[in-house]
GUGU-454611 format. One line per 3 residues: number of its first residue (from 1); their letters; for each residue x, z, y of C-alpha. Coordinates in nm, 4 decimals, padded with zeros to 6 digits, m for minus. Each point is the difference from the previous one (the first is absolute). Layout:
NUM> a> X/Z/Y | ... .
***
This chain:
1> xxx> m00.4423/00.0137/00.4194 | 00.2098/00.3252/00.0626 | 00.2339/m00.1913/00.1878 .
4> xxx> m00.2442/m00.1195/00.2387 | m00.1387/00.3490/00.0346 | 00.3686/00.1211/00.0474 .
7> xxx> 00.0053/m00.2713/00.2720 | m00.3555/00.0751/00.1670 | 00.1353/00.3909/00.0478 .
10> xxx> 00.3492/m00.0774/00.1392 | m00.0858/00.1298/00.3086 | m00.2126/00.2157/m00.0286 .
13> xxx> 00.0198/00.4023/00.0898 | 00.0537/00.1882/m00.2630 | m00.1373/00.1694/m00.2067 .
16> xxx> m00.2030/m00.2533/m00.0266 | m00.3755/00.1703/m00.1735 | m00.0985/m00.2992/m00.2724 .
19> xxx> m00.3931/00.0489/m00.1247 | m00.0820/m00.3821/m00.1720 | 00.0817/00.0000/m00.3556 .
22> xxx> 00.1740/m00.3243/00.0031 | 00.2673/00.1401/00.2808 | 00.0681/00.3352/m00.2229 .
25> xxx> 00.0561/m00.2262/m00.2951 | 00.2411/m00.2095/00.2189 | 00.1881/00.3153/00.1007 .
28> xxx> 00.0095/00.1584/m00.3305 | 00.2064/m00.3254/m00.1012 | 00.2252/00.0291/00.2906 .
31> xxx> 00.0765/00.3849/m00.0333 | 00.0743/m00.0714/m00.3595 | 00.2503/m00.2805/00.1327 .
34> xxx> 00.1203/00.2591/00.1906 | m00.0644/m00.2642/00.3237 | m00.2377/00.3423/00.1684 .
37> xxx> m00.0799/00.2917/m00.0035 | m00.3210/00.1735/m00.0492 | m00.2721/00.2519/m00.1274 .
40> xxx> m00.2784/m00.1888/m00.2169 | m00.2496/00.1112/m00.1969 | 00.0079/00.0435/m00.4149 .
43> xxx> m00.0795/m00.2714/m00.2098 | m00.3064/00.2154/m00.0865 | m00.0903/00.0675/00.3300 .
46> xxx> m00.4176/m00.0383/00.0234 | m00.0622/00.1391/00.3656 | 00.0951/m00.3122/00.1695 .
49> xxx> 00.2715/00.1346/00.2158 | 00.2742/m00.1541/00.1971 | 00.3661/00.0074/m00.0288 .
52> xxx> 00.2903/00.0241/00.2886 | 00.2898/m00.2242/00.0422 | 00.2257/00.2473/00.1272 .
55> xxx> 00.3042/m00.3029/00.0985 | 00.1192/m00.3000/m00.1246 | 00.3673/00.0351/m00.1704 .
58> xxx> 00.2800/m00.1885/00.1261 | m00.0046/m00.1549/m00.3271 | m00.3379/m00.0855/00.0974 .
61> xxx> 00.1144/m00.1402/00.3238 | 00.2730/m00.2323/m00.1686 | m00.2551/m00.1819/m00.2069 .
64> xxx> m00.1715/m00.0362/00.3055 | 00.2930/m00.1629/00.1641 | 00.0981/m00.1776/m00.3010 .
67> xxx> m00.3350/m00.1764/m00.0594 | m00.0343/m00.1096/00.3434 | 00.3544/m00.1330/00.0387 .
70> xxx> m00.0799/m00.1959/m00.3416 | m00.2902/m00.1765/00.1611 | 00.0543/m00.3485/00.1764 .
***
């Protein structure tokens, strides 16, 4: 699933603001790959707010490449 959220924001401008839980937890799995960058709320956090992708890495933009060259 963070792959195909990595995917769905290729393009996107960034910083890209993030609000539904299910995208932070996406990017807090990227950022710890190290495949983007970006300001997310605590583990603790209880106000419900957002995070910022502030860019996708280049690392982040080889596994892009790689995955789609890998597909048929």
């Amino acid at each position: 699933m963070p792959m195909n959220f990595l995917r769905r924001i290729e393009d996107a401008s960034f910083p890209l603001p993030i609000h539904e839980e299910a995208d932070i937890q996406c990017a807090a799995v990227l950022a710890a790959a190290g495949l983007v960058e970006a300001n997310l709320p605590g583990p603790n956090n209880t106000e419900g707010r957002g995070g910022v992708i502030l860019r996708i890495t280049p690392l982040g933009r080889a596994e892009l490449k790689r995955t789609r060259d890998a597909q048929p």
